[in-house]
SETOR-261962 format. One record per residue (C-alpha): residue in three letters; y, z, x. Coordinates in Angstrom, 3 decimals. Last residue first. Layout:
NODE res    north       up     east
NODE ALA        Y        Z        X
...
***
This chain:
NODE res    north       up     east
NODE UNK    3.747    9.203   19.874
NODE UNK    7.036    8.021   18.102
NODE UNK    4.785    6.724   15.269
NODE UNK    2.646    9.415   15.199
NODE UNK    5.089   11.559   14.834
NODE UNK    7.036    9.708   11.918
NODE UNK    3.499    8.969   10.190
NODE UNK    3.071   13.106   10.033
NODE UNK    6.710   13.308    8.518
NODE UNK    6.277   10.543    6.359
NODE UNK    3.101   12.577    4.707
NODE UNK    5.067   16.008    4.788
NODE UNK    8.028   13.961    2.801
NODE UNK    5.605   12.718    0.083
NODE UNK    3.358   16.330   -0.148
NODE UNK    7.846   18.082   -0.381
NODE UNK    8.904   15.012   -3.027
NODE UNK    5.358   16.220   -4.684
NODE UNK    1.938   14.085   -6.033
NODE UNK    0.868   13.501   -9.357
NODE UNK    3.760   10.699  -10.400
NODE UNK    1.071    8.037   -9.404
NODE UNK    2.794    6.306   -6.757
NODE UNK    2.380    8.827   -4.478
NODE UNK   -1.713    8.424   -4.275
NODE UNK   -0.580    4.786   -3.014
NODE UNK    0.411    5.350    0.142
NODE UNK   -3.608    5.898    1.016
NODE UNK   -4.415    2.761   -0.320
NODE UNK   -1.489    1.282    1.886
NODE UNK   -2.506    2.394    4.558
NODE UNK   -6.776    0.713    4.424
NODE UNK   -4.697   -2.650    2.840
NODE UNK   -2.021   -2.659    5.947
NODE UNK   -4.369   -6.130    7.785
NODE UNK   -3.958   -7.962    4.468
NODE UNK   -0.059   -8.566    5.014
NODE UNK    2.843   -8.443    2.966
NODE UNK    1.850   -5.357    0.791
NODE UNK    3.581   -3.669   -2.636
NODE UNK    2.314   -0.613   -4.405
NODE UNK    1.219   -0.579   -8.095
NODE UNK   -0.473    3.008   -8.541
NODE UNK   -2.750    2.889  -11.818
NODE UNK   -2.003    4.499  -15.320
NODE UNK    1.412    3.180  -15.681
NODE UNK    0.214    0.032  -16.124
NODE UNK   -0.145   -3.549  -14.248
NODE UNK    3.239   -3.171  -12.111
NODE UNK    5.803   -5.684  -11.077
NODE UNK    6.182   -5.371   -7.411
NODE UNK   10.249   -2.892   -7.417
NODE UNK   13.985   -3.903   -8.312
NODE UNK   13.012   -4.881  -11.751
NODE UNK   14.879   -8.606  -11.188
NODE UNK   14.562   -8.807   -7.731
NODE UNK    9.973   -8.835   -8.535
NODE UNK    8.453   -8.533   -5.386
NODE UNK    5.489  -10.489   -4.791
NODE UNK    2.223   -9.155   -2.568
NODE UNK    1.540   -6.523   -5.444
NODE UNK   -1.167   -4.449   -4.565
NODE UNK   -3.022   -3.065   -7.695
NODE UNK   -4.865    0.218   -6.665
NODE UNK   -7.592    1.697   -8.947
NODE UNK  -10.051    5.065   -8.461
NODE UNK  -13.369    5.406   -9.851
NODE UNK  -14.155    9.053  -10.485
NODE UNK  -11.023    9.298  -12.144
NODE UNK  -11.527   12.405  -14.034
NODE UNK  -10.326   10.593  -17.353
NODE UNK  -12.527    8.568  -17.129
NODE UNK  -14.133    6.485  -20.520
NODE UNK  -10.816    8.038  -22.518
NODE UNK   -7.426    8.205  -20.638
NODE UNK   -8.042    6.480  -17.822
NODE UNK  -10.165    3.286  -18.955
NODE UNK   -8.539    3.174  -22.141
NODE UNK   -5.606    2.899  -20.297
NODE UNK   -6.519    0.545  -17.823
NODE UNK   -7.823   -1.880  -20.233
NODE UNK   -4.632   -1.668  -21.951
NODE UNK   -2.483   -2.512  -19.165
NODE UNK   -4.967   -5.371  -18.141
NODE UNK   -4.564   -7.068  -21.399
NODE UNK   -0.689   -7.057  -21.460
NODE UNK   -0.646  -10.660  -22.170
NODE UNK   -3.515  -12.176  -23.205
NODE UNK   -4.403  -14.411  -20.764
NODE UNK   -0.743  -13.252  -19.450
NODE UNK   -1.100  -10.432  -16.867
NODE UNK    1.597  -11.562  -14.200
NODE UNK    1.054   -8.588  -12.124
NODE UNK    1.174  -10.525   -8.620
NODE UNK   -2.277   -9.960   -7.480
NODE UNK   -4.584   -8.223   -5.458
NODE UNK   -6.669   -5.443   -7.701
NODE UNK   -8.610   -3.213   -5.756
NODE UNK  -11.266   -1.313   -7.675
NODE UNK  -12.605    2.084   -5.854
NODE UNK  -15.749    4.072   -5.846
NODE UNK  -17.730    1.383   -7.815
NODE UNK  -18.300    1.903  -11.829
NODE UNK  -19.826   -1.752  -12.281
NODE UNK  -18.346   -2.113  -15.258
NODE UNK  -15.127   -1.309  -13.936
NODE UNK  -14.968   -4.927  -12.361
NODE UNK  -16.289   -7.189  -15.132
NODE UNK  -13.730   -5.427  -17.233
NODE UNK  -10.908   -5.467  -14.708
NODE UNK  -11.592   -9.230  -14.874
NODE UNK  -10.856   -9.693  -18.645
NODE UNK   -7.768   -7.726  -18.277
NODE UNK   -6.562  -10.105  -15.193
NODE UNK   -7.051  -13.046  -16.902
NODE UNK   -3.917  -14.763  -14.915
NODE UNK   -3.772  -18.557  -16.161
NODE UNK   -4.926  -21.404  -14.199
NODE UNK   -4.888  -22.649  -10.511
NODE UNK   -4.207  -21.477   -6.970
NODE UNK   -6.832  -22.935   -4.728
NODE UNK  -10.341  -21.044   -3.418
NODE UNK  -12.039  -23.270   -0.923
NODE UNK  -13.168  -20.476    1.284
NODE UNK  -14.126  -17.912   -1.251
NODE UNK  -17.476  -19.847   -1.650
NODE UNK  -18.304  -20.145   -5.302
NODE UNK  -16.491  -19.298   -8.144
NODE UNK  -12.788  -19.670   -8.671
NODE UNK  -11.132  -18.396  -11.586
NODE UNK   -9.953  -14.647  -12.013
NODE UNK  -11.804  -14.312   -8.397
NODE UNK  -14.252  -11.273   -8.350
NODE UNK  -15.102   -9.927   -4.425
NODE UNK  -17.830   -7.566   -4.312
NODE UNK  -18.699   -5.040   -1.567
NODE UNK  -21.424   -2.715   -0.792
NODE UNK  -20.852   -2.390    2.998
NODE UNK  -17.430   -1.575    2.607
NODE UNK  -14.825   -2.031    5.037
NODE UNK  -15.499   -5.524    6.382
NODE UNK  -16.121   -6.932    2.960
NODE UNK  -12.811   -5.047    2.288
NODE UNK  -11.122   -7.207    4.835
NODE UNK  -12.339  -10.488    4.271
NODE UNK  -11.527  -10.566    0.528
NODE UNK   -8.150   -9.131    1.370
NODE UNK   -7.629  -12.145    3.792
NODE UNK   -8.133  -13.952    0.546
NODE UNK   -5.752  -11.911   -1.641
NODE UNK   -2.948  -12.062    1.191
NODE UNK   -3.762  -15.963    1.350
NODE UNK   -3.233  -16.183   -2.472
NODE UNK   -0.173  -14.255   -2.451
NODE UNK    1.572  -16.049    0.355
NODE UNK    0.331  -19.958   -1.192
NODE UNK    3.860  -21.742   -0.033
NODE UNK    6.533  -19.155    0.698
NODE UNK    9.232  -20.862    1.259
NODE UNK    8.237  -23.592   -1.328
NODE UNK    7.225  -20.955   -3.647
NODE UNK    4.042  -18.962   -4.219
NODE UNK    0.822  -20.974   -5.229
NODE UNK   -0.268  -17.613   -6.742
NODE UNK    1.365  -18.089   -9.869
NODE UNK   -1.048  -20.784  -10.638
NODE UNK   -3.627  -18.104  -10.841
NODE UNK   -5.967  -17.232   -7.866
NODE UNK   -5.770  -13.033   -8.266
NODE UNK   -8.418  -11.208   -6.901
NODE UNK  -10.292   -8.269   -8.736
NODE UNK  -11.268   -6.309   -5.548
NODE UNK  -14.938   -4.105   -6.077
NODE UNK  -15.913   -1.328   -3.577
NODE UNK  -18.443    0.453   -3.133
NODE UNK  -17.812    3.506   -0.764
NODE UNK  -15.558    2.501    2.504
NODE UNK  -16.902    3.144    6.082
NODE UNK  -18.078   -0.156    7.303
NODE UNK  -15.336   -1.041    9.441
NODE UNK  -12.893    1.919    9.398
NODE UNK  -13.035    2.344   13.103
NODE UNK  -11.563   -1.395   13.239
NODE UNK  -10.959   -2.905    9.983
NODE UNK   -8.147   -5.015   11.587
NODE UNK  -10.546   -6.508   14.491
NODE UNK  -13.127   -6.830   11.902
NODE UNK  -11.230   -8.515    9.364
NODE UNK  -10.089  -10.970   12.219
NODE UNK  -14.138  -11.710   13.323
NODE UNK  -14.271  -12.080    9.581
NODE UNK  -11.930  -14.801    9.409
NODE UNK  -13.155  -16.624   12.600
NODE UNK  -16.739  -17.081   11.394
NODE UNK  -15.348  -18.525    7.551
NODE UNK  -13.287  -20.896    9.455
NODE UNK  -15.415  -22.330   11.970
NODE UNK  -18.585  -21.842    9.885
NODE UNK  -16.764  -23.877    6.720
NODE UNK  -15.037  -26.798    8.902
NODE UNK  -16.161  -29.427    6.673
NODE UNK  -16.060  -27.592    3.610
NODE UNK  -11.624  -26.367    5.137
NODE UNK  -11.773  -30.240    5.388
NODE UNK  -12.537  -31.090    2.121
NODE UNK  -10.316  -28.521    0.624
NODE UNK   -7.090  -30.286    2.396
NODE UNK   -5.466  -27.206    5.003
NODE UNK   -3.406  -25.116    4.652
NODE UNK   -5.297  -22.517    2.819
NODE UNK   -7.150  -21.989    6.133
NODE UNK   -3.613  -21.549    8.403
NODE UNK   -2.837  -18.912    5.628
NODE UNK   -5.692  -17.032    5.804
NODE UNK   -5.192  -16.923    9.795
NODE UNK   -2.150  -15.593    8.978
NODE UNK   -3.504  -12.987    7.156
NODE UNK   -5.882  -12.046    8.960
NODE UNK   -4.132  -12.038   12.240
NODE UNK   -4.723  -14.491   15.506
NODE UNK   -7.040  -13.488   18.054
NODE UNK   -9.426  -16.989   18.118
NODE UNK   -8.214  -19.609   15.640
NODE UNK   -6.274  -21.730   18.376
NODE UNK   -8.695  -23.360   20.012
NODE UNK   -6.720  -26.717   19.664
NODE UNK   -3.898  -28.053   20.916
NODE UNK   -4.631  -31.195   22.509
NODE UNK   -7.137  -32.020   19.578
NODE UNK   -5.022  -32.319   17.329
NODE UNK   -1.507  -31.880   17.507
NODE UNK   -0.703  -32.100   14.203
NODE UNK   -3.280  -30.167   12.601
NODE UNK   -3.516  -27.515   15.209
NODE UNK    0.352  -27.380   15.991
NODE UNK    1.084  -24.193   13.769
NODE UNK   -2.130  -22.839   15.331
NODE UNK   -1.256  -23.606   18.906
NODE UNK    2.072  -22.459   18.274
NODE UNK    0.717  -18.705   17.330
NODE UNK   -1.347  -18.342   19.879
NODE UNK    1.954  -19.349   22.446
NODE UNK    1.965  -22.559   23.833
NODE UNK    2.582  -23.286   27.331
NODE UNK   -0.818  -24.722   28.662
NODE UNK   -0.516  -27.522   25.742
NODE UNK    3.062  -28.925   26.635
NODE UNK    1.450  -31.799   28.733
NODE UNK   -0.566  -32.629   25.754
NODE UNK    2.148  -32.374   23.160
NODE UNK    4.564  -34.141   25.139
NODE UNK    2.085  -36.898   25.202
NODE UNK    1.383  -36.746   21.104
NODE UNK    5.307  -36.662   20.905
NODE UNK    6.167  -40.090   23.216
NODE UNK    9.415  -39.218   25.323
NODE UNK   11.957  -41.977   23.818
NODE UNK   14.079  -39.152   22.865
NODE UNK   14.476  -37.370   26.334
NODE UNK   17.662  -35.735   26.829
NODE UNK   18.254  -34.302   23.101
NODE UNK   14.489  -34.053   22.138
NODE UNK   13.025  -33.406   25.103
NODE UNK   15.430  -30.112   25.479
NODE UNK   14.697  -29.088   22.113
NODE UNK   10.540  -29.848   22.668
NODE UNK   10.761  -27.984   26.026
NODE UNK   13.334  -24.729   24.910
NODE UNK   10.636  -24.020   22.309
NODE UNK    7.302  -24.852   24.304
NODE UNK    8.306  -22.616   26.618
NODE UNK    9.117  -24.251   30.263
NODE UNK    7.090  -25.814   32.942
NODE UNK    6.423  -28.969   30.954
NODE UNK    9.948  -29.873   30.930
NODE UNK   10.078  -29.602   34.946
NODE UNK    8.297  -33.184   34.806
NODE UNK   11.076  -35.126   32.735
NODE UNK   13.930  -34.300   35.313
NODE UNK   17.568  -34.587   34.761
NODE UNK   18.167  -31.314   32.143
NODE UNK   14.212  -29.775   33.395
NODE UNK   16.284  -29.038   36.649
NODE UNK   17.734  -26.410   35.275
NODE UNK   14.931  -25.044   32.991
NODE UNK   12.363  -25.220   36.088
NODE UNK   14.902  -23.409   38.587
NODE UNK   15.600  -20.822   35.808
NODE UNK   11.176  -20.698   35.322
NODE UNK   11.044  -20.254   39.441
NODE UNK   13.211  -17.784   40.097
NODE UNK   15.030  -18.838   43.271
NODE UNK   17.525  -20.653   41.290
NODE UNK   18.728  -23.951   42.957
NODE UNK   22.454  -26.313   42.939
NODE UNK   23.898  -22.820   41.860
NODE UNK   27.468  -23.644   39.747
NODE UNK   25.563  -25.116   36.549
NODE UNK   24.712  -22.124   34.803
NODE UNK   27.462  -20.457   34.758
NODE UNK   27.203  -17.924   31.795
NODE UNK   23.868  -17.150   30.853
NODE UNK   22.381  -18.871   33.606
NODE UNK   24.574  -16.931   36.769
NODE UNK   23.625  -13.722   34.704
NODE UNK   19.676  -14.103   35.043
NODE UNK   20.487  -15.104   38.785
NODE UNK   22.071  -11.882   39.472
NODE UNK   19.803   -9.534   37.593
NODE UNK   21.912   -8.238   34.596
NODE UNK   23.589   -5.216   34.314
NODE UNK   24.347   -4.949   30.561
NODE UNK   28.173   -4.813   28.938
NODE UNK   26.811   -3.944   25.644
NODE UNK   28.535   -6.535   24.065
NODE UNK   28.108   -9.257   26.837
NODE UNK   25.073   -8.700   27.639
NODE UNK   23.641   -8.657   23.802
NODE UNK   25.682  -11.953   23.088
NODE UNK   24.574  -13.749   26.555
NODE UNK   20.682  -12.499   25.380
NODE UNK   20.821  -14.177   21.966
NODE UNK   22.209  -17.413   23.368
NODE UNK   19.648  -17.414   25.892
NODE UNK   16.817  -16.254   23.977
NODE UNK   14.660  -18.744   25.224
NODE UNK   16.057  -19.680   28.811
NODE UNK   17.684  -15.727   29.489
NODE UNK   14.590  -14.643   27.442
NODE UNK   11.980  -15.662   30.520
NODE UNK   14.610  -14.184   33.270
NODE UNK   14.440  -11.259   31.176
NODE UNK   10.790  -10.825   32.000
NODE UNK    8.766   -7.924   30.710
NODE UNK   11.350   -6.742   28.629
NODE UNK   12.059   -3.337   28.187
NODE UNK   15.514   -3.264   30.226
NODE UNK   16.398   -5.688   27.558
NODE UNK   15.363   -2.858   25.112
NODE UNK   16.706    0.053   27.156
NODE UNK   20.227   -1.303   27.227
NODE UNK   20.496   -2.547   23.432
NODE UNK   19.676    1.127   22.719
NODE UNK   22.260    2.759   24.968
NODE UNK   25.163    0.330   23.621
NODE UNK   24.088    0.927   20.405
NODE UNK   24.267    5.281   20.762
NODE UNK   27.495    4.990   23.139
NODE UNK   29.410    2.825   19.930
NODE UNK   29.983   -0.696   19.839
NODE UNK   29.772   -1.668   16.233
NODE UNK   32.095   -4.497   16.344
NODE UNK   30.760   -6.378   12.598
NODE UNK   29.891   -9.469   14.661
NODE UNK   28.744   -7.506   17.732
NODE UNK   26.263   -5.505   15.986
NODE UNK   25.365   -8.511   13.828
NODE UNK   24.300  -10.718   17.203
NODE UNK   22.413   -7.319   18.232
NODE UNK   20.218   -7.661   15.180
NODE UNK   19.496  -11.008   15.301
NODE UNK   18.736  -10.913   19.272
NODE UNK   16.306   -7.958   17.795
NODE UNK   14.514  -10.564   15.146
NODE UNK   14.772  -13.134   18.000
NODE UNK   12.315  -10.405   20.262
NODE UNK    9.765  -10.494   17.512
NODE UNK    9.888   -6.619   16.171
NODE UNK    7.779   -3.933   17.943
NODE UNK   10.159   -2.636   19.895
NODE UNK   12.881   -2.928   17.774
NODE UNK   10.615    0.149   15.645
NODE UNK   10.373    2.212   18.696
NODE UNK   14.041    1.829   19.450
NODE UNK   15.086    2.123   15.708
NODE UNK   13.045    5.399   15.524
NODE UNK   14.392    7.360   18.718
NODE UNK   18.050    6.522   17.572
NODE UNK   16.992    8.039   14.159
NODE UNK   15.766   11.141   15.898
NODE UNK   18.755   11.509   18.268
NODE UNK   20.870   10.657   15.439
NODE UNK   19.093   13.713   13.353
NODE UNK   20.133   16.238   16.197
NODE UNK   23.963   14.817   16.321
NODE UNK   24.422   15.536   12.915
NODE UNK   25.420   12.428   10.601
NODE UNK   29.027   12.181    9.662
NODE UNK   29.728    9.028   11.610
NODE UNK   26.273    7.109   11.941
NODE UNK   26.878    4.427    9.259
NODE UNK   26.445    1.182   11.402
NODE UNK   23.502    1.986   13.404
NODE UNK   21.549    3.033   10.385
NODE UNK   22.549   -0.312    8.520
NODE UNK   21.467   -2.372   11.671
NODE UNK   18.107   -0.112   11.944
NODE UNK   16.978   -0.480    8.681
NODE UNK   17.604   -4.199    8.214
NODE UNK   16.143   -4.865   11.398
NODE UNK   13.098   -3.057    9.457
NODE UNK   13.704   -4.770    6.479
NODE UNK   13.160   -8.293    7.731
NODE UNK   10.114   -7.384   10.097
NODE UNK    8.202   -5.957    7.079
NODE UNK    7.147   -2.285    6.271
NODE UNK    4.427   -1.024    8.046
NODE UNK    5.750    2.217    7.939
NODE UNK    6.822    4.159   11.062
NODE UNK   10.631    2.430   10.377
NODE UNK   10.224    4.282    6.723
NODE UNK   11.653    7.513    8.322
NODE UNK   15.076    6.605    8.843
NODE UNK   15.237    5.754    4.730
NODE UNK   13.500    9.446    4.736
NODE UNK   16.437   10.974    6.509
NODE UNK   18.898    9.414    4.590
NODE UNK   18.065    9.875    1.343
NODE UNK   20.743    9.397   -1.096
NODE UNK   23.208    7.241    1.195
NODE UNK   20.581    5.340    2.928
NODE UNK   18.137    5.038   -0.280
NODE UNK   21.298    3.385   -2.110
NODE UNK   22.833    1.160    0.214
NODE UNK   18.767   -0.273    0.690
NODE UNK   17.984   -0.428   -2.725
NODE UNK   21.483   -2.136   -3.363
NODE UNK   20.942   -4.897   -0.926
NODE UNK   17.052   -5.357   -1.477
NODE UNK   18.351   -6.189   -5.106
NODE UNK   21.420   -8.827   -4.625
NODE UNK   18.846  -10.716   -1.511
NODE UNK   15.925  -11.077   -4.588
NODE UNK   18.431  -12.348   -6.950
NODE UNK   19.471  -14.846   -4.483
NODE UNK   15.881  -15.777   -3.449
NODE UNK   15.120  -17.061   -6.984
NODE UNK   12.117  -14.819   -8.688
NODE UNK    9.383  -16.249  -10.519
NODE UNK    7.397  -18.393   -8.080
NODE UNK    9.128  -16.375   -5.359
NODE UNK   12.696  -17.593   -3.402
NODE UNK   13.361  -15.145    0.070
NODE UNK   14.673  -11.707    0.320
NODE UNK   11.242  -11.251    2.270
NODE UNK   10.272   -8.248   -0.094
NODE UNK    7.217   -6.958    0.454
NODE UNK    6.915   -3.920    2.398
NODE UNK   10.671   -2.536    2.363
NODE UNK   10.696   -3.280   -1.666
NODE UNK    7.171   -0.869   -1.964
NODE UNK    8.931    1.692    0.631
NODE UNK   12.322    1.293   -1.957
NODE UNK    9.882    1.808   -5.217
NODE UNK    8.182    4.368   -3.211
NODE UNK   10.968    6.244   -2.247
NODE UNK   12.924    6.137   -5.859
NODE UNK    9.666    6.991   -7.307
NODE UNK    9.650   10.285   -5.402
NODE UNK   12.698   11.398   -5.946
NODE UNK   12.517   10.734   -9.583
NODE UNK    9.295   12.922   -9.483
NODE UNK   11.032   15.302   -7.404
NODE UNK   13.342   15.978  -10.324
NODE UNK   17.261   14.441   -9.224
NODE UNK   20.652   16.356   -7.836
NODE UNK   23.219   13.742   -8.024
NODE UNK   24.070   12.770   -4.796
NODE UNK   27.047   15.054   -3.144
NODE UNK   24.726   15.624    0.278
NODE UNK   22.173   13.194    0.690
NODE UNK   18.951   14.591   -0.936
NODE UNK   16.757   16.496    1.890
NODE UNK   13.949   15.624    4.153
NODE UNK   13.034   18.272    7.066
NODE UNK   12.032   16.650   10.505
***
C-alpha cells in the first residue's frame, strides 16, 4: 500500500499531513456523535461529518486504512458506507484493498451495526458488484442465519432483498411469508412461530425478540418470571445490564466481560453497595485488566496515571460517567502493565472503587505530584478541562519539557476520552505532550504507541509505514 494526497488537494507539509490524520484517527476513536458534558450531540454529528468528507477526499488511502485501528463501531460503519459509496474513480487495485478492509472491519462490528449499514446501502441505492459481493460473504459468515432471520429479521429481509442473497429455504419463507408453513423444521423458526400463540416457546428465543414479543402478546406475563425463564438465553452482556434488575435470576454476569464496561457496570451502581461488594468487584476488574494486558502484563517501566474525577467526568445523560469509567478501567490496566505503578486521582483518595465525579479539574497541581516522581511514563486520563487554575497543566508541561527535560527521559500521554465538535479534535493539555483520543481502556498499550505522531517529530512517510504494518496485520 503506498499513501498519497488525493489528487487536486492542495499540496500540504507532512506535518500538516500528519496532524490532519491524527486529529481525524483521534475523532474516529472517540467521537460517538452523541451529547458530552460540554459539547451538544449536534455539533458533535456537524464535525465528524466534515472530518470524515474531508480525510476521504484528501487522503483516501489512509481514511481506508484507519478500519485496522481500534477506532469505534460508529465510525467504522461510517468508513465503510462512505467508501462504498464513492468508489467511481478509484483504481481497481486499491478497491480490492478497500473492499478487503470493510469486510474484515464488518466483521468485527455487532451484527445490527452491519444491518445499519446495509439498510443505508439500499436507502441511498448503492447496488454495485463490489456491495453486493460484500453483503454476500457476510451473511454467508454467519454462524446461523436462521438465528438473525428472528433477531435481525428486518435487517436481514433488507440485506436479501438488495443484494438478491440465496437464502436457505425456510430462512426465506420467515422473512417474507412467515405464516404460510403450519411448522419449520429448524427448531428456533418453529420456536419464534409458535412463540405468537404459545407462552412456553417464548423462552426458547433471544432474550430480544422474547421480551418484545411478551410484551405485545403477553402483557399480563409477570417481568421477574419472564426474567427467570429468560435467564439461559441471555447474552454476557444482558446478564450484566439485567444484574441489578433482575437480581438474582440473572446473575454471574461479571466474569469475561471488558474493562471498560465492566468499569461502567461498577460506577453504576450506589457507593454503598459497590463497599459491600468490594472483592467481587475489585477481583473481577483486574482479572479483565489482565485478560487485556495480556503478553504486556507486567512489562511496562514505572508508571504514574494522573486520573481525572472532576465534575466534568460525570459525562452526559447519553453518556452517563464514560470518562470516569475509561479513567478507572485505566487504573486497572496500567497496574496490570507495570509492576511499579501509581494511580493519582485529582480528588478522590482511598480505594479507587468508590471514586465519583466531583470538583474542579487540578490537573497542573497533579502533574506535579506525578513528575516528581520521575517514572518512565505519566499517563494523564482526562478530558483537558484544566481549570483549578486554568492553563496550569500547560505550563507545567512546558517547563517540564523545555527546561527540567528536555531529553524526555520521562515521557507524557494525555488520552482524551471526550471529543471536543467545537475544535474538531480531544481538547489538548499543551503542545508539548501528545493528546490522543480513546473510547475504551482495553486500546491504552496502542494508543501510547499512536501517540509518538502526535508530537509533530515524526514523518507523513514513518505515519503511513506504521498504518501500513497495522493494515497487514489486520487483514492477516
Amino acid at each position: 500500500m503506498h499513501f498519497t494526497k488525493g489528487e487536486g488537494a492542495v499540496e500540504l507539509s507532512e506535518l500538516t499531513a500528519c496532524e490532519d490524520v491524527v486529529m481525524f484517527v483521534n475523532a474516529a476513536v472517540a467521537a460517538t456523535g452523541q451529547r458530552e458534558f460540554h459539547t451538544e450531540a449536534e455539533q458533535q454529528r456537524l464535525s465528524l461529518q466534515f472530518l470524515h468528507d474531508y480525510v476521504r477526499v484528501n487522503y483516501r488511502e489512509i481514511y481506508a486504512s484507519t478500519l485496522a485501528l481500534d477506532i469505534n463501531d460508529l465510525n467504522a460503519a461510517t468508513i465503510a458506507l462512505h467508501l462504498l459509496r464513492s468508489a467511481q474513480d478509484v483504481p481497481l487495485e486499491q478497491r480490492r484493498l478497500e473492499g478487503r478492509l470493510i469486510a474484515a472491519r464488518l466483521a468485527k462490528l455487532p451484527p445490527q451495526r452491519v444491518y445499519r449499514v446495509f439498510a443505508a446501502l439500499r436507502a441511498e441505492g448503492i447496488n454495485n458488484r463490489r456491495t453486493r459481493a460484500i453483503v454476500r460473504d457476510w451473511v454467508a459468515a454467519r454462524p446461523d442465519v436462521a438465528f438473525d432471520a428472528v433477531k435481525y429479521r428486518r435487517g436481514l429481509t433488507t440485506a436479501a432483498g438488495h443484494a438478491h442473497l440465496r437464502l436457505p429455504a425456510e430462512v426465506g419463507t420467515v422473512l417474507f411469508d412467515w405464516r404460510r408453513p403450519k411448522r419449520y423444521a429448524t427448531p428456533i423458526l418453529e420456536s419464534w412461530r409458535r412463540a405468537h400463540y404459545d407462552k412456553d416457546a417464548l423462552f426458547d428465543l433471544p432474550y430480544t425478540v422474547a421480551e418484545g414479543l411478551a410484551s405485545t402478546r403477553r402483557p399480563d406475563l409477570d417481568r421477574a418470571q419472564f426474567l427467570r425463564a429468560i435467564a439461559p438465553r441471555l447474552t454476557e452482556l444482558e446478564r450484566l445490564r439485567l444484574q441489578r434488575s433482575g437480581g438474582e435470576a440473572v446473575g454471574g454476569a461479571l466474569e469475561r466481560q471488558p474493562l471498560t464496561r465492566l468499569a461502567l457496570y461498577a460506577l453504576s451502581l450506589p457507593r454503598p453497595e459497590r463497599a459491600r461488594r468490594r472483592e467481587e468487584l475489585t477481583d473481577a476488574l483486574r482479572a479483565a485488566a489482565r485478560r487485556a494486558a495480556g503478553r504486556r502484563a507486567g512489562t511496562w517501566e514505572p508508571v504514574v496515571a494522573v486520573l481525572d474525577d472532576s465534575y466534568s467526568s460525570s459525562g452526559s445523560a447519553v453518556k452517563r460517567r464514560r470518562p470516569l469509567a475509561v479513567a478507572l478501567a485505566a487504573h486497572y490496566l496500567l497496574e496490570a502493565l507495570s509492576p511499579r505503578y501509581r494511580g493519582l486521582w485529582l480528588n478522590h483518595t482511598g480505594d479507587p472503587l468508590l471514586v465519583h465525579p466531583a470538583g474542579a479539574t487540578p490537573l497542573g497541581e497533579r502533574l506535579l505530584d506525578a513528575l516528581e516522581q520521575r517514572p518512565d511514563r505519566v499517563i494523564v486520563v482526562s478530558d483537558g478541562w484544566d481549570n483549578a487554575p486554568p492553563g496550569q497543566a500547560a505550563e507545567v508541561l512546558r517547563v517540564w519539557r523545555q527546561r527540567l527535560d528536555p531529553a524526555g527521559r520521562t515521557s507524557v500521554v494525555h488520552l482524551n476520552p471526550v471529543f471536543d465538535g467545537e475544535a474538531f479534535d480531544v481538547r489538548r493539555l499543551s503542545p508539548f505532550v501528545p493528546s490522543v483520543g480513546v473510547r475504551d481502556a482495553e486500546d491504552i498499550a496502542a494508543l501510547v504507541e499512536l501517540a509518538r505522531f502526535a508530537t509533530g517529530a515524526v514523518s507523513f512517510a514513518e505515519l503511513s509505514g506504521y498504518l501500513r504494518d497495522r493494515v497487514e496485520g489486520f487483514l492477516r
